[in-house]
N, C-alpha and C positions, 0 to 999 in steps of 0.2 A: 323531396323534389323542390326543396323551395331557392337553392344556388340561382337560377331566373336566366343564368347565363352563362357560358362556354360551355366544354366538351364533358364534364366529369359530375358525376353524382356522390353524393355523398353519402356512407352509414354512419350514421347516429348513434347509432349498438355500441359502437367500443369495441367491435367486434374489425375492423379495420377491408371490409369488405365492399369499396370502393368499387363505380362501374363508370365506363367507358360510352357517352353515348355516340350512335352512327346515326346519319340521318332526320332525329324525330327533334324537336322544336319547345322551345319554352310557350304556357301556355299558363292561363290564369286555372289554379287548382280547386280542391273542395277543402281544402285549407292552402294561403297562400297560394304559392305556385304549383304548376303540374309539367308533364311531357305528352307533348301531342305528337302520334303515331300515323303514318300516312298508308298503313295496310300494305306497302308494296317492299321495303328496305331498311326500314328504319328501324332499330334496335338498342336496348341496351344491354354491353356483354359484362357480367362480375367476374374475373379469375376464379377460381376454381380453390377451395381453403380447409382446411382440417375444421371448423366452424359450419360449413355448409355440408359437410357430409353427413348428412342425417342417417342413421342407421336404425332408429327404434320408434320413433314419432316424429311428426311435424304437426305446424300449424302454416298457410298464406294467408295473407291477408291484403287486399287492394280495394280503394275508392276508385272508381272506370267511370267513363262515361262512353260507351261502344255507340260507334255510327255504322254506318250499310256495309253491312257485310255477308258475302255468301257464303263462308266458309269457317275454318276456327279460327278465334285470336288468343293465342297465346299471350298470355297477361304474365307469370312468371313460371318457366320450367329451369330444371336443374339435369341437367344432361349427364348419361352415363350410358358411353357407349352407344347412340342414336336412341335409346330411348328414357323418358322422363325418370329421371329417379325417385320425382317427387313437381308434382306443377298445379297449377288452376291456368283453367280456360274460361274463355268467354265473351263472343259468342261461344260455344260449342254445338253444331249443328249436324245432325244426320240428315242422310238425302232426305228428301222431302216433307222436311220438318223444319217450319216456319218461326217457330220458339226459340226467344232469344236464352239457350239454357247455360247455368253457370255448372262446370263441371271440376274435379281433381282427380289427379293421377298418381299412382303410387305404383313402382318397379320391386317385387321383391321375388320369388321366383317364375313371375310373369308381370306385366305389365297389367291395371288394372284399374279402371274408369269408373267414376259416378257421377250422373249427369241430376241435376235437378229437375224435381218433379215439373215445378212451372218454370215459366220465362221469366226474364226479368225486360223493364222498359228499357230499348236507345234511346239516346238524347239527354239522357238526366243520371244523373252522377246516381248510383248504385253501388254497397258494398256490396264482395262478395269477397267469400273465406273459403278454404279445405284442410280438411285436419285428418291425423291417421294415429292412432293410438295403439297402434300392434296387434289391434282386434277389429277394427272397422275403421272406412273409411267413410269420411262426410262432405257433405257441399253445404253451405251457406248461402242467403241472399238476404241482406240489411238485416243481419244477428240472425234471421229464421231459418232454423235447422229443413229442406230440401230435399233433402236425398242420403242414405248412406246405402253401405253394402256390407258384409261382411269381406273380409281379408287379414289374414295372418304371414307371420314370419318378419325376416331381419329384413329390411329395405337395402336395394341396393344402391354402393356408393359413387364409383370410379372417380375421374379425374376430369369431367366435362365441365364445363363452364355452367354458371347461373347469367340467364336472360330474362330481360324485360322487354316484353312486345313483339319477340318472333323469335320462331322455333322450326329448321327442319323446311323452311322455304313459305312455312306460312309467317304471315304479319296481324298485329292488331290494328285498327283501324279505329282511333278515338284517343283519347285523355288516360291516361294512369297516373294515380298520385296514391300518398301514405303507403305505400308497401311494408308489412310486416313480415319477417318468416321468424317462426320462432323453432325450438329442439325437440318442444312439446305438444301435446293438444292440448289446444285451448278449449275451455267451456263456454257455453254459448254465454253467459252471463259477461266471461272474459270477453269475447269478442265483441260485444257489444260495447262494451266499455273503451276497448281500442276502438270503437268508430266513433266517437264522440268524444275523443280526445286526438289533437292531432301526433306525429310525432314533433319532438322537438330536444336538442341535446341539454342536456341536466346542466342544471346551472346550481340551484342549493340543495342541498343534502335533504333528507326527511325531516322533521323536527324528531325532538325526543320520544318518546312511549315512555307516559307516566302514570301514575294511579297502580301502579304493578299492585296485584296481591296472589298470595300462594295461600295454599292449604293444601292438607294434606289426612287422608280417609285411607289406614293401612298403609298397604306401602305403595300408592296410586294418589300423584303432587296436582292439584289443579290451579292453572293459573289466569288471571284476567289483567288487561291493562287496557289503558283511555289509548284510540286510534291516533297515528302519526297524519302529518297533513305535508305535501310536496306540491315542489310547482309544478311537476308533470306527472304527480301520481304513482301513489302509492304500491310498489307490486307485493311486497311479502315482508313479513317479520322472522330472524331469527330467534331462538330460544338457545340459551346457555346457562351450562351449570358447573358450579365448582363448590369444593368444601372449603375454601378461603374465603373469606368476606373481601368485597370490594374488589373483586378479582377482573384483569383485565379478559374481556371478549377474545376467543382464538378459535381457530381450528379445532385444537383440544379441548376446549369446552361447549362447542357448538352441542345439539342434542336434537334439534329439528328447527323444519322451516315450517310456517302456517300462511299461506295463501290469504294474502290480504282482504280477497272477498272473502273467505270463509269466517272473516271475524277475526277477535280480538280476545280469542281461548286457547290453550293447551292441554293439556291431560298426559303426564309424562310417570308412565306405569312401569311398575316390576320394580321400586325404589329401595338400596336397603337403609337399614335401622340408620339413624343419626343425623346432623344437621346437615342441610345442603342450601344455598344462594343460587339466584337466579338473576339472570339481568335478559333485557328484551333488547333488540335492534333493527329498526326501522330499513328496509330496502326499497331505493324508489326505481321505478323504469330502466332505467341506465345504472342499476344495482351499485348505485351509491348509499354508502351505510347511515343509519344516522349516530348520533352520541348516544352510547346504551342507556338504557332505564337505570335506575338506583340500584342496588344487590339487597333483595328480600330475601329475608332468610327462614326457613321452614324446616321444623322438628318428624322425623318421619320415626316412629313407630311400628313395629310387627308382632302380630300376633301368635306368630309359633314359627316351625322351623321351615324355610323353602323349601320347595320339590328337588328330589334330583335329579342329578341329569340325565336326559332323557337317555333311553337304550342306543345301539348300536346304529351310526346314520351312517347310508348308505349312499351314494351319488353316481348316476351314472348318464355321459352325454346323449346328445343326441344332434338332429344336422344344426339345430338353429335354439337349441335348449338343453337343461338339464332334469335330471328325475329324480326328485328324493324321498327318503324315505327311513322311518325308525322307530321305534316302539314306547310303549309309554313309562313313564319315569315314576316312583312313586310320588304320593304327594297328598301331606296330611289336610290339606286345603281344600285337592280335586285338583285339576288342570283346567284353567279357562283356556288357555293359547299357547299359540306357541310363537318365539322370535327368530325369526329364518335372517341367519345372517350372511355375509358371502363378503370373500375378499379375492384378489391376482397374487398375494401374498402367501406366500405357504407359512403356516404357523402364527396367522393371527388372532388378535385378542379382541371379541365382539364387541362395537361399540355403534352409539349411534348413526354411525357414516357407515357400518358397515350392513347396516338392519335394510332388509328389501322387503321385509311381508311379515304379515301376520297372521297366523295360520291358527284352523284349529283342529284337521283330522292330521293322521299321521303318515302324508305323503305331499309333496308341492312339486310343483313342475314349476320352473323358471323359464318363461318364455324370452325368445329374439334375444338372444344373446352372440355375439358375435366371436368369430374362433379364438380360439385363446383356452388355458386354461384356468379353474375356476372352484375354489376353496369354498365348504362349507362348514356351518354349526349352526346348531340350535339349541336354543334354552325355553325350558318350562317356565309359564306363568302361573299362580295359583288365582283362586278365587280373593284372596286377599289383597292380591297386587304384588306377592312377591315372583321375584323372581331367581329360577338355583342359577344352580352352575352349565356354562355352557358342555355341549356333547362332544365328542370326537371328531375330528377334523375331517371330512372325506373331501372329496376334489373329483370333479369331474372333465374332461375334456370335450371341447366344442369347435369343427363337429364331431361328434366319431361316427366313425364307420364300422358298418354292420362290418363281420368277419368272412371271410374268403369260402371258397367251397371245398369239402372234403372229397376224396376219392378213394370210395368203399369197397372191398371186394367180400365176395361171401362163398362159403359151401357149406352145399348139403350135405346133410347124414340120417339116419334112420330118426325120425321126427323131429330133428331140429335143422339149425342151421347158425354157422360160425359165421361173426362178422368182424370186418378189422376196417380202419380208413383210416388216414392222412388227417392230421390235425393242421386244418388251415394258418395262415396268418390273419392276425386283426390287429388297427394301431393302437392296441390295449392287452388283452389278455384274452383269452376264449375259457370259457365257466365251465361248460357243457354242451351235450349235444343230442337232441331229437333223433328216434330214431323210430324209420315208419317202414310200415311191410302193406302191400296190395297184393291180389292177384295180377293186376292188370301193370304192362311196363310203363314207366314215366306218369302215373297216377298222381295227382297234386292231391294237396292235403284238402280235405274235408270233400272227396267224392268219392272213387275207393281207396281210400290208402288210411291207414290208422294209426293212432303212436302207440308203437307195442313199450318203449323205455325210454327214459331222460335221463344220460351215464355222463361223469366227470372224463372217463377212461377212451383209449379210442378202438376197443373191439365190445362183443355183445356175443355171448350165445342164447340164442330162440329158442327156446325147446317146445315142447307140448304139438308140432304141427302135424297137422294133416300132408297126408301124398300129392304128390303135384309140385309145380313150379312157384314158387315167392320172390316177392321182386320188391328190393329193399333200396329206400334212400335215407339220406342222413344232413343234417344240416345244423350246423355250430349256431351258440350263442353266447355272444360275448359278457363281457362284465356290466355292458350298461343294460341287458335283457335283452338286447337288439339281435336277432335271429340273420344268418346267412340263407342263402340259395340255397334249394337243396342239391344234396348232390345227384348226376346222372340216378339212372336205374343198376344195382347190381344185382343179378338170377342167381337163384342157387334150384336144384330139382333135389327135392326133400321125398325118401323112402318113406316107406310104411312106418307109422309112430305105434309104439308097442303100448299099450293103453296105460299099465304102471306107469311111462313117462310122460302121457297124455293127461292124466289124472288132476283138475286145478283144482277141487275139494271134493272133500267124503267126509260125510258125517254120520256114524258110527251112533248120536244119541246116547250113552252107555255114562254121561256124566252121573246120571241121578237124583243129582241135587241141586243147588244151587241156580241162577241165571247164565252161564255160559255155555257153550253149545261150541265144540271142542273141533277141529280141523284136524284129521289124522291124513291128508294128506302131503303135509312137509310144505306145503302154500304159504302157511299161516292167515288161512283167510276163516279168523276165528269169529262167532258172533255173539250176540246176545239175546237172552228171549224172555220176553215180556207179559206176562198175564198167563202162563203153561204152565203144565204140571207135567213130572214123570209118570209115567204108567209103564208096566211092563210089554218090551216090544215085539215085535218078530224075529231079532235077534237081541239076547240083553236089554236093553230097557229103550224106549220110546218119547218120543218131545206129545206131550197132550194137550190140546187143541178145544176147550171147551166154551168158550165167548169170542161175541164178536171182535173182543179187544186183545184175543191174543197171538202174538206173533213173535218171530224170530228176525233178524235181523245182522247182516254180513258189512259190514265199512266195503266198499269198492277199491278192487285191485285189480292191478294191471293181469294176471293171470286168470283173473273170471270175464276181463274179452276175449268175445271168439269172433273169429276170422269166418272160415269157409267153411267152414264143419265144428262139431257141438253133438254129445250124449246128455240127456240129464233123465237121470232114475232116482225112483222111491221104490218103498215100500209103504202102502197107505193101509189105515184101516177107518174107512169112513164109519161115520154116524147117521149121518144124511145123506141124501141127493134131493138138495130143493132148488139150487141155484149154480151161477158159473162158482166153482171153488178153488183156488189158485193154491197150489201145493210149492213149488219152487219158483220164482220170480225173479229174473235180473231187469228194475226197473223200480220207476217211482212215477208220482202225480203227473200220472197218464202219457208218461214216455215206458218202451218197454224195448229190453235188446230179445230176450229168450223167457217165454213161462212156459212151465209146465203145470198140467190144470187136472184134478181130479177129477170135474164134470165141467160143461160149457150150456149154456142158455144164452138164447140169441135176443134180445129185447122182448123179453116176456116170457118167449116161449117155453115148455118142457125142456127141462134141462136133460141134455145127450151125456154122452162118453165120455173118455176122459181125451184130451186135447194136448197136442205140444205148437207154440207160436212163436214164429221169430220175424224180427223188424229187417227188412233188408234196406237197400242203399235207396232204393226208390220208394215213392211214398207209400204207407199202407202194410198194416202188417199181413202175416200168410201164415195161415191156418190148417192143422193136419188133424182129424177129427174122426172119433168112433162110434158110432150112431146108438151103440148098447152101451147105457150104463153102467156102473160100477156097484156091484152088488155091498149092500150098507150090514155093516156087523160083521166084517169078515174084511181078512189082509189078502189084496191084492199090487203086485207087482206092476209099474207102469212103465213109462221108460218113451223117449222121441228122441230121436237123431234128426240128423242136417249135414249134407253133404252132398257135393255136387249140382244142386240146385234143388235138391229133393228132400222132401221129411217124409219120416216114416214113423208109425207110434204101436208101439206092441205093448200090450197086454201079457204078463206072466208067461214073456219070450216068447210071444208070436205074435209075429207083426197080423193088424187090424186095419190099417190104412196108410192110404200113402198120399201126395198132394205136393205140388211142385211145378214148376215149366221149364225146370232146367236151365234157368237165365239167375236164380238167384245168388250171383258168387260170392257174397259177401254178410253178413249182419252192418248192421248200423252199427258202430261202435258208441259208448256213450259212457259214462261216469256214475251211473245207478250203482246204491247199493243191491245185496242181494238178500230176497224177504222170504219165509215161511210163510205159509197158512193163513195171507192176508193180503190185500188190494184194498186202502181204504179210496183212494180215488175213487174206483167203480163202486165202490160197497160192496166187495165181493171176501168170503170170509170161508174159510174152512173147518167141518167141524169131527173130532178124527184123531188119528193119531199117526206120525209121519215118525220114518224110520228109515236107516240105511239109503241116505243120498247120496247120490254120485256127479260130478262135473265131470267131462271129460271137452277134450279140445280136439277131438276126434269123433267119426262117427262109428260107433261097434255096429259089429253083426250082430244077427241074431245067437249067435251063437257063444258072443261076445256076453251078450246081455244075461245068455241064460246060463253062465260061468257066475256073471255077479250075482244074480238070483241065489244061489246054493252058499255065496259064502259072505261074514257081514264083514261090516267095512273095518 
């Protein structure tokens, strides 16, 4: 602001963004000149520039001096569409609130304010800043950080004008001088540094960066050099390298930039074997370059061979971001990191201008990226500093869009039911697709509705079901994981299921030897068993049950969740009755979908009957219980169903109790494996010997049960 005179303000930047003033008046500034704002008209408007449309960060920065004002003074906003793209205020004042407060504004899928904690004084020249860094937004008063907030996403841009001193009908009312807006956020240290320097257009270049030295520890180059000195100060040093001696500074040998507060260090890692030069280059404010440093030259060494490249990387968009993701590479070293590279280029070759992060599990998300799309790779680093070869190219597009809704149809049949739908569109691919069954219609996921399968293909047969109505939706998900709608509700009314096709495991015991525990009913829901012995059973041989540490053990599958109905049988032959004893279990560390219990004890008390319990949709499990024990030294039959809302638990096929209120239509569904002869959660342990199980995804009769009774599995 220092021209003192006529209509036009000038940028300094090089950036050619020149403003237009109306109204407001030359005035003495907090360096040289200022513009004085009379609160009612007066403005100044910048055209609107590929330069000013910030999409990822900002920083403002103004010297004010605010006189009386009831209302906001817009200091510098960036219009898009009637609202801020990007601004600081100040005053910024809510009704009844006396506090001269400095605030900033940030548009990115809403508009979004942070006012500072205190006031700042009228009358007397006060900086104030606001910065946004794609993760939070802040406010400044004379460098002191004031307020921030959290906010995410891409800022938006449009084609509105940048203003100085009024916005939308309000005006500022005082002095503004030094205006900064920079691409970035600034650190407070930064901003401090711009308020004690004014602006002023670059007249000499930096001086040189001399004293350069390198070294080099594996294949990780350390380097130092004596600071540059400028007449308006110094903003950053470049770093370049080549294997030519004396080689001139370019594009192609750039390698990084270090922020001139940060010091006068680099650390340029993952180097391979042989000699490489270096040269430094001084950038002042108006990123005028200086004469490069000397060309240091440095011997790099390795101690063995790089990692390679990492596994198969995966990439896939999202509205304002991308996901990636890929497996570990070997590497005789270890893996300290990883170099997350990114280009618009399909088929490029990672290099420093390409490198965005530094990573070191094996997934990144690239935030506020704008649409477009968007090439990756990544290379291992070792523990030594080396680094392999880069990974497979994957590419992401931004944004994508979640995929369209399928339209499913279904029919029943004697315990199952057929499904087929419509493979939506998506602006990519569709991968797969969820597939959920409720009793209840239009049931959203995770109240009653469960994922019975996740298929590439677009039909499904259901088998194993119970009688009654099933009401199925389905919803695609594309290449980048991002899940559709689901689709409507499609009915089918499902006949009687014939228990053979009901059947999700049977365990027969009859291995003998060994640790596996063998699934004969065609599920493959095979296990393993841990601290047991054979013994001869009630039919063929027996899983033996003698410490508290041993157990059997099933991987979780999709065919051992039940829906509305559920059988589960043994054959036990206790040891004891001291405690609750848990004989079949679909559950773990005190989550439980279905147990079946040789005896139950209630906190302390005598331990009762044998018990069957299942978790329904509402909190709380529910319990079907037989008040006569289970006679110890002798093989008894047990057996609980579920169906309808009702459990029933028979004893050597006749039913002993029943327990229900007929509201319960559903189990919990959950992802437990499924246990023998143990609950170490509770401390609850069986001691015994367990024979002839049965799953079923139905509930038998009596008559049913007492069919299995006579024959083994």
């Amino acid at each position: 602001m220092n021209e003192g005179a006529g209509s036009a303000v000038q940028d300094l930047s090089g950036k050619g963004n020149h403003g237009t003033i109306t109204g407001a008046t030359w005035a003495d500034g907090r360096y040289g000149k200022s513009l004085r704002f009379d609160g009612g008209t007066s403005v100044v408007k910048v055209p609107s520039s590929a330069s000013l449309k910030l999409s990822r960060a900002f920083t403002i920065e103004a010297w004010i001096t605010a006189e009386l004002s009831d209302t906001q003074g817009p200091i510098v906003v960036k219009d898009t569409s009637g609202r801020p793209a990007y601004g600081l205020t100040g005053p910024d004042r809510e009704p009844g609130d006396s506090a001269y407060r400095a605030a900033g504004y940030v548009t990115t899928n809403a508009t979004r304010k942070v006012a500072s904690t205190h006031g700042f004084s009228p009358y007397t020249w006060q900086h104030l800043a606001t910065t946004y860094d794609g993760q939070r937004l802040r406010v400044y008063i004379n460098g002191v950080l004031e307020g921030e907030r959290l906010v995410s996403g891409r800022m938006q841009t449009g084609n509105g004008a940048l203003r100085i001193g009024g916005y939308l009908g309000r005006h500022f009312n005082g002095l503004i001088d030094e205006v900064r807006i920079f691409s970035t956020a600034r650190t407070t240290a930064q901003i401090k540094l711009d308020m004690n320097h004014p602006i002023v257009a670059a007249d000499q270049p930096p001086s040189q960066p001399t004293e350069l030295t390198v070294s080099a520890q594996s294949a990780n180059v350390q380097l130092n050099w004596t600071a540059s000195t400028d007449d308006i100060g110094v903003r950053a040093y470049e770093i370049h390298r080549s294997t030519t001696p004396e080689f001139t500074p370019s594009a192609a040998t750039w390698v990084g930039e270090r922020d001139a507060l940060a010091g006068t260090a680099f650390w340029d890692a993952g180097m391979p074997a042989g000699t490489h030069y270096y040269r430094v280059v001084a950038l002042d404010t108006g990123s005028q370059p200086s004469t490069p440093s000397a060309a240091v030259a440095v011997e790099v060494t390795v101690p063995g061979d790089p990692p390679s490249a990492p596994g198969t990387l995966f990439a896939g968009g999202r509205l304002n971001s991308a996901e990636l993701r890929w497996s570990r590479p070997t590497a005789e070293w270890g893996v300290a990191w990883y170099q997350v590279h990114r280009s618009t280029t399909r088929g490029f070759t990672p290099s420093p201008r390409t490198f965005i992060a530094r990573n070191n599990p094996l997934v990144y998300s690239d935030y506020s990226l704008e649409a477009g799309t968007y090439y990756y790779r990544v290379i291992a680093v070792d523990y030594a500093g080396q680094a392999g070869p880069p990974s497979n190219e994957a590419s992401a597009r931004v944004p994508d869009q979640p995929p369209g809704v399928p339209s499913a149809t279904v029919t029943g049949g004697p315990g199952k039911a057929t499904l087929s739908w419509t493979a939506p569109a998506d602006d990519d691919r569709v991968t797969g697709y969820e597939v959920y069954r409720s009793r209840q219609a239009g049931a959203e996921i995770g109240t009653a509705s469960i994922l019975i399968a996740t298929v590439t293909g677009t039909s499904l047969v259901d088998t194993g079901l119970s009688a009654g109505r099933h009401h199925y939706r389905v919803r695609a998900i594309d290449s980048a994981g991002q899940p559709g709608e689901l689709s409507p509700s499609a009915s089918a009314d499902v006949t009687e299921c014939p228990p053979s096709d009901c059947l999700a495991a049977a365990y027969g015991m009859n291995e003998g030897t060994g640790d596996a525990v063998g699934d004969s009913s065609g599920k493959g829901n095979d296990g393993t068993a841990t601290a047991t012995a054979w013994a001869d059973g009630k039919y063929g041989k027996a899983l033996s049950f003698t410490t508290n540490a041993a157990f059997a053990r099933v991987p979780h599958s999709d065919s051992l969740v039940m829906d509305d109905a559920l059988t589960v049988e043994a054959w036990v032959y206790p040891t004891e009755i001291t405690q609750t004893h848990p004989l079949v279990q679909k559950g773990e560390n005190g989550t439980e979908e279905y147990v079946l219990h040789a005896a139950w004890a209630n906190y302390g008390s005598p331990p009762e009957g044998p018990s069957g319990k299942v978790e329904p949709f509402y909190p709380g499990g529910r319990l079907v219980l037989s008040p006569t024990p289970l006679p110890a030294g002798t093989w008894s039959h047990v057996a609980f169903t579920f169906g309808g809302g009702t459990m029933k638990l028979f004893v050597n096929g006749v039913q002993v109790a029943e327990a229900g209120d007929g509201y319960m239509n559903a189990i919990r569904p959950g992802t437990n494996p499924l246990r023998f002869g143990q609950d170490p959660y509770y401390g609850s342990y069986f001691k015994g010997l367990i024979d002839e199980v049965r799953i079923y995804s139905t509930n038998l009769t009596a008559e049913q049960i007492q069919a299995d009774m006579a024959r083994p599995v």
